[in-house]
VOPAGU-2260 file (C-alpha; in pm, 1 decimal, decimal comma):
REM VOPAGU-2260
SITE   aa  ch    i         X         Y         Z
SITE  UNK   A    0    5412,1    1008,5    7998,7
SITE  UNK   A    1    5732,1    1129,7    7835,8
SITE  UNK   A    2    5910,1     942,1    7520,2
SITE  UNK   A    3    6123,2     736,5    7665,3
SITE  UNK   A    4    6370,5     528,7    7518,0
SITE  UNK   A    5    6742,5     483,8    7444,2
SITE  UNK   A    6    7001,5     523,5    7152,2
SITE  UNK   A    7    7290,3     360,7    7287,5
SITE  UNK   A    8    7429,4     243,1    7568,6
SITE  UNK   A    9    7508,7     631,4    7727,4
SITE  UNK   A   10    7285,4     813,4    7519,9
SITE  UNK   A   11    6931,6     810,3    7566,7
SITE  UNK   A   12    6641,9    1059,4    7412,8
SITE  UNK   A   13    6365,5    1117,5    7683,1
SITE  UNK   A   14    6084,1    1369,0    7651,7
SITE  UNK   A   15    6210,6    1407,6    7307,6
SITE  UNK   A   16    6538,9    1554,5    7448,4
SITE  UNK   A   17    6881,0    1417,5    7410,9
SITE  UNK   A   18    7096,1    1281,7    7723,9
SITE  UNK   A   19    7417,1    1171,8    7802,1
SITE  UNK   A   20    7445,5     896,7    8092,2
SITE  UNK   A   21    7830,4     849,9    8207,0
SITE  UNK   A   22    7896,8     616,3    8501,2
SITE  UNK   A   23    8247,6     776,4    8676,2
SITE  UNK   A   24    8533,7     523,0    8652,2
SITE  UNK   A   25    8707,9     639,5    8950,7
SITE  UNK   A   26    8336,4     603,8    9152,1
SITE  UNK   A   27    8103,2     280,7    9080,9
SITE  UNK   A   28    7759,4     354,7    9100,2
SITE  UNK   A   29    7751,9     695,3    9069,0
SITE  UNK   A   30    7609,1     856,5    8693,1
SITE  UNK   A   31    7649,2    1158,7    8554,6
SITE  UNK   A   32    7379,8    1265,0    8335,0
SITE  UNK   A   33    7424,1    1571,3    8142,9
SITE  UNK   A   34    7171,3    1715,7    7907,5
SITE  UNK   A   35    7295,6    1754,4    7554,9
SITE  UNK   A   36    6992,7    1904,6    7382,8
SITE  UNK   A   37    6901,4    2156,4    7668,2
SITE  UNK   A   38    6952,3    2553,3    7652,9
SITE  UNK   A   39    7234,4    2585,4    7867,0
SITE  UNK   A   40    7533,9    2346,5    7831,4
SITE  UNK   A   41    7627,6    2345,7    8177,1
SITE  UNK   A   42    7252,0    2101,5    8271,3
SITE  UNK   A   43    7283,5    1779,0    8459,4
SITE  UNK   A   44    7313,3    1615,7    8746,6
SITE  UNK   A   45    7433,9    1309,0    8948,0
SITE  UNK   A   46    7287,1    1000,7    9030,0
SITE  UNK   A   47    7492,4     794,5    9304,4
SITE  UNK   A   48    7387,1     458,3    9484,4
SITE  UNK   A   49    7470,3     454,4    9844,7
SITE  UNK   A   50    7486,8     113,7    9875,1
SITE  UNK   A   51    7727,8      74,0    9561,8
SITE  UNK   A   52    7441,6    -169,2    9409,7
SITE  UNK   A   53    7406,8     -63,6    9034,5
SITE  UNK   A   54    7091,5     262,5    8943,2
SITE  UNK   A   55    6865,2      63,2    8736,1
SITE  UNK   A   56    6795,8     247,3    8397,0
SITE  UNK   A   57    6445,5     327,2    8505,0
SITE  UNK   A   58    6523,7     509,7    8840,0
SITE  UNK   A   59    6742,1     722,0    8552,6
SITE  UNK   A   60    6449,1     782,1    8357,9
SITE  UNK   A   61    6218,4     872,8    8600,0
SITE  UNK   A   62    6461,0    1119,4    8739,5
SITE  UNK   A   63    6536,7    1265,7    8356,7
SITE  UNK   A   64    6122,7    1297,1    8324,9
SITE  UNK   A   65    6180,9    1457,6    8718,7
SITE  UNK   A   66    6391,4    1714,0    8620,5
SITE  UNK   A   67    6215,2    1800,3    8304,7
SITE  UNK   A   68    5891,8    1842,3    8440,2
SITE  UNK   A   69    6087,7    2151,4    8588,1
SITE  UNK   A   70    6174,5    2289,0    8314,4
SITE  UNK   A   71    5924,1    2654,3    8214,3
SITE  UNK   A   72    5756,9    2590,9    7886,9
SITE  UNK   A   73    5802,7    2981,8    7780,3
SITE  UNK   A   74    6203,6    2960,1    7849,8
SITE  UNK   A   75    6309,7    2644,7    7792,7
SITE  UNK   A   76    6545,4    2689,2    8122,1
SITE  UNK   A   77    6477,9    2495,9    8467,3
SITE  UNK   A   78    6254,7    2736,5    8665,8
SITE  UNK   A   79    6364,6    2885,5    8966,0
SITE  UNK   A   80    6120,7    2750,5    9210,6
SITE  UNK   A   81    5960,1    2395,6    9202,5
SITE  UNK   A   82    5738,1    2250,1    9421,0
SITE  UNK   A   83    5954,2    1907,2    9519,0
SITE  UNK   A   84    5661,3    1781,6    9706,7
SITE  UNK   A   85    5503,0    1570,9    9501,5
């Protein structure tokens, strides 16, 4: 299982990489979670609760591990096709 733990309250280090975790003012419940350490600046993604109940941190961690579990060992970059059935 992946290192996972947090530095602060919107920075966390998971898998040994750095992440940023922003909840949007202007929308409650819904994260932005860019990755700081990654290869390509532009990496992240959005979390958002339907039900405007608060994410709990560990359905954010578990989709941080999600997403890098895609990422290709020999890049470093998110491959290009993942098998999302598991």
């Amino acid at each position: 299982m992946a290192d996972v733990r947090t530095t602060s309250d919107d920075e966390w280090v998971v898998g040994g990489h750095r992440w940023t975790v922003t909840e949007r003012a202007d929308e409650s419940r819904c994260y932005d979670i860019a990755w700081v350490s990654g290869p390509d600046p532009s990496y992240g993604f959005t979390l958002a609760s339907s039900t405007r109940t608060p994410i709990d941190d560990a359905v954010i961690r578990r989709e941080i591990v999600h997403v890098l579990g895609g990422v290709d060992p020999e890049t470093g970059h998110l491959s290009r096709v993942r098998d999302v059935s598991s």
